[in-house]
N, C-alpha and C positions, 0 to 999 in steps of 0.2 A: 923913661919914655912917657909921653904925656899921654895925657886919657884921651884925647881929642884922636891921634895918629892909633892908639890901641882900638878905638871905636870903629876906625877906618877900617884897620887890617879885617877884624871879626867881623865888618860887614861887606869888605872884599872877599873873605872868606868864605862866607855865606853867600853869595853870588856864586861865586865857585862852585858852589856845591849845589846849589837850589838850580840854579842857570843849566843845566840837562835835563832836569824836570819840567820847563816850559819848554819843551820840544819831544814831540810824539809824530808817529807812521800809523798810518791805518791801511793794512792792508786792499786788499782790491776784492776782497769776500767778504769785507765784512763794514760797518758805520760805526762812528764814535759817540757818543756822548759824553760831554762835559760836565762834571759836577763840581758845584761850587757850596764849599762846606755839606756835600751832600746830596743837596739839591738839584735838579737837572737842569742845564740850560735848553732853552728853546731852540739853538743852532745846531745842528748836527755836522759832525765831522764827517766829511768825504776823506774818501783814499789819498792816499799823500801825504806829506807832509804837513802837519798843523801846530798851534801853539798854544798856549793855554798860562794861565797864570801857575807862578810855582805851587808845588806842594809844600804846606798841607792847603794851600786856599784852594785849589783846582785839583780833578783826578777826572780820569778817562776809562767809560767802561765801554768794552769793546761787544758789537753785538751781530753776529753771525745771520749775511743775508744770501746767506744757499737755500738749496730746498735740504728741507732735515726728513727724518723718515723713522718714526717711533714704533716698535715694533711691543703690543700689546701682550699680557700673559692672558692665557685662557681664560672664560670666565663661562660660571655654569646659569645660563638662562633659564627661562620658560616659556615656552609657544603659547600661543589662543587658547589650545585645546590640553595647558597641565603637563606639557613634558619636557621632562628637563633636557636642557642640548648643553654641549660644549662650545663655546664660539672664541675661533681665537681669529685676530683683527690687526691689521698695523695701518696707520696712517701715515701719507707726509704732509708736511706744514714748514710754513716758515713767518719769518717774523716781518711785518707790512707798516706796523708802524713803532718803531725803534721805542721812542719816547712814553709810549703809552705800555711799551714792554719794560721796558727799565723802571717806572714808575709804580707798576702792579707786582711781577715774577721774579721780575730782575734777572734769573739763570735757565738754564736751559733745562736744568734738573727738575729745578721748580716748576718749569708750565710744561713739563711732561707728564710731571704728579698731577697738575691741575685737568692736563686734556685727555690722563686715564678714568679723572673722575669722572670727565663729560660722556666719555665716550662708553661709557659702563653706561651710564644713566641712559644715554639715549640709544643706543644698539639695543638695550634692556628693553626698551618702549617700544624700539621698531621690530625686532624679533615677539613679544610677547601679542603684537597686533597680528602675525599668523599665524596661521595651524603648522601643524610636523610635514604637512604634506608640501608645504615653499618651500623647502629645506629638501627633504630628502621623497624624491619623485622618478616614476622611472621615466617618467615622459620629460623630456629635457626644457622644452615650451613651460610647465608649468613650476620648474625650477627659478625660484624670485630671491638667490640671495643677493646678486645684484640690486635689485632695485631696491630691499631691505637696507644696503648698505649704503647706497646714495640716501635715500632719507635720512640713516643718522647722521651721516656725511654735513645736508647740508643742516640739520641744526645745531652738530659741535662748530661749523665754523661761526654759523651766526655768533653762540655764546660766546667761543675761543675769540671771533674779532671784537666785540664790544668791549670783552673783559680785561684783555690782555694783548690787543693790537697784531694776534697769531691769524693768519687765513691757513686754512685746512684742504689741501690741494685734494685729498684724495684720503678714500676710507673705503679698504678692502678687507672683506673677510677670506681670508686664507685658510681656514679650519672650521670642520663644521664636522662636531662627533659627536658619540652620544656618551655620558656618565655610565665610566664599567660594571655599576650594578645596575643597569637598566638595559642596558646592551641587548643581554639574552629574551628579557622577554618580549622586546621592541622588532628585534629579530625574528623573533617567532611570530609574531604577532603581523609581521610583511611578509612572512612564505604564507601564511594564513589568508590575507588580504590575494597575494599572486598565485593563488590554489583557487580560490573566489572567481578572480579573473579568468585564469587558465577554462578552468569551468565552462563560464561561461562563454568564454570562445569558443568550445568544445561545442557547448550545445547550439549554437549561431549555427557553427559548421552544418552541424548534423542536419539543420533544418535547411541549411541553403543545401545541401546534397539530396534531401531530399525532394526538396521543388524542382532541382535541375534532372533528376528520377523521372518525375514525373512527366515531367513537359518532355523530354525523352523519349519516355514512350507514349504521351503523346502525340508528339511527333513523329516516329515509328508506325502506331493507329494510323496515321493519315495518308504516310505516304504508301503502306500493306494499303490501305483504300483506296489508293488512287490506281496504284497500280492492279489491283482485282480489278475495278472496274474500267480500265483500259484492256487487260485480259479479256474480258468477258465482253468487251464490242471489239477485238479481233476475231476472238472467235465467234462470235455474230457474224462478223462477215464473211469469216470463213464460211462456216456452214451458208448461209448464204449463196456464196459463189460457190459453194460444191453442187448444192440444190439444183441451180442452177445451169450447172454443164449437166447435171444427170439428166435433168427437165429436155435439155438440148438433144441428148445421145438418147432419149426414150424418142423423140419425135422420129428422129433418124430410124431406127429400127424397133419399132416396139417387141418384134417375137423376140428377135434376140434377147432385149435387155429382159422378158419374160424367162427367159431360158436359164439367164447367168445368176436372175434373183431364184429361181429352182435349185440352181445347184448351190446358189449358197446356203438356201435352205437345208438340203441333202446334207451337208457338209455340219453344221450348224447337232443334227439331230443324229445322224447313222454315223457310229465309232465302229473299230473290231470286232466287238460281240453282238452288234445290232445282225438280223438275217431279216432281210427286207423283200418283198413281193412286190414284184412289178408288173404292171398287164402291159402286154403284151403291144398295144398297139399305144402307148403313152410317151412322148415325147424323149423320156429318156433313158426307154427301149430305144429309142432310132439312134439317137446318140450311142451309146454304147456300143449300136450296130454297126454305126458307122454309115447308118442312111445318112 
């Protein structure tokens, strides 16, 4: 066989063979990138069908464009005010700019290791700017791990997008504990603060019970006042109009009404054992007489 036809075949051969390597799918999840010895090209592969020079000159790394959702392991903080908390955290993130990903992390392993670093670091910053009381509060208003977590939110994305082309959709803390040797005396130390509180409501109470006492019978004084002295100008009138019809029935008959004031007197002074002496020609001798 001649060298010429043996050259053909091996590099018919080699087509054959190399010729299914310039032909790739990219899924509908995800972008291509093409490397050449390496290197990234500047075009990116859409979903579909694409081509690329054989291997080894061209290779395709595939780079996943969902929302991904990295779930953090604990990590033991410090507040404003020196106490240690638990904070467990997950973010999701995805990848915005392929090229600048494949060029920095390249897997997805890798900028997970990278966005646990960031997000240590900066949860670490935004938890260490409050006291214990954003955290754990019984008042629900001044509960701030929300807004804790959006500040470190938006500076892992800044770092995560400049460094490695990731935006960081969202950063929630999920866990908010305390370290099991501080538990107890963290806990005593909040029945201690709501015995404080308790107290103090106790004694609020006490005092608005007793203003509301007072004004009470305050109140009570006023209207005993009002009503004595509406009593006491009925009976003003009363007597008044008694006076009055008596003044009337004296005009009418003076002896008589002399008479019936006699025996009310009589009445008034002489009981059972009284023996009483009467002359004889006294008004009531005739009475009795029946003059």
């Amino acid at each position: 066989m001649k060298k010429s036809t043996l050259l053909l075949l091996i590099a018919a051969a080699l087509l054959v063979l190399l010729a299914p390597t310039a032909v790739f799918t990219i899924r509908e999840t995800e972008v291509g990138i093409v490397t050449r010895f390496g290197r990234p090209l500047d075009k990116l592969a859409e979903p579909g069908l694409n081509f690329k020079r054989p291997w080894p000159i061209d290779a395709v790394v595939r780079v996943d464009r969902r929302l991904l959702v990295f779930d953090n392991e604990p990590a033991e903080l410090l507040t404003r005010d020196k106490k240690n908390v638990l904070v467990d955290s997950f973010l999701c993130w995805r990848i915005v700019d392929p090229l600048l990903f494949v060029q920095t992390v390249k897997t997805r392993a890798e900028a997970e290791a990278r966005l646990l670093d960031f997000t240590a670091s900066e949860l670490g910053a935004a938890v260490g700017s409050e006291p214990m009381d954003a955290f754990l509060n019984t008042d629900p208003e001044r509960v701030g791990l929300r807004q804790v977590a959006e500040r470190a939110r938006r500076q892992v994305h800044d770092l995560a997008l400049s460094s490695f082309g990731i935006e960081v959709v969202d950063l929630e803390i999920n866990g908010f504990n305390l370290p099991r040797q501080n538990r107890k005396s963290v806990i005593e130390r909040m029945r201690a603060e709501r015995a404080r509180i308790a107290t103090r409501y106790r004694s609020e109470g006490e005092e608005e019970a007793l203003k509301i006492e007072a004004l009470s019978a305050a109140e009570r004084e006023k209207i005993l006042a009002e009503a004595r002295a509406e009593a006491e100008a009925t009976r003003g009138r009363g007597e008044a109009e008694a006076l009055k019809l008596l003044a009337e029935a004296y005009r009418k008959d003076p002896e008589f009404y002399r008479f019936l004031r006699s025996l009310d007197s009589y009445e008034k002074i002489i009981d059972e054992n009284t023996t009483l002496f009467i002359e004889s020609d006294s008004a009531l001798m005739e009475a009795l007489n029946g003059r």
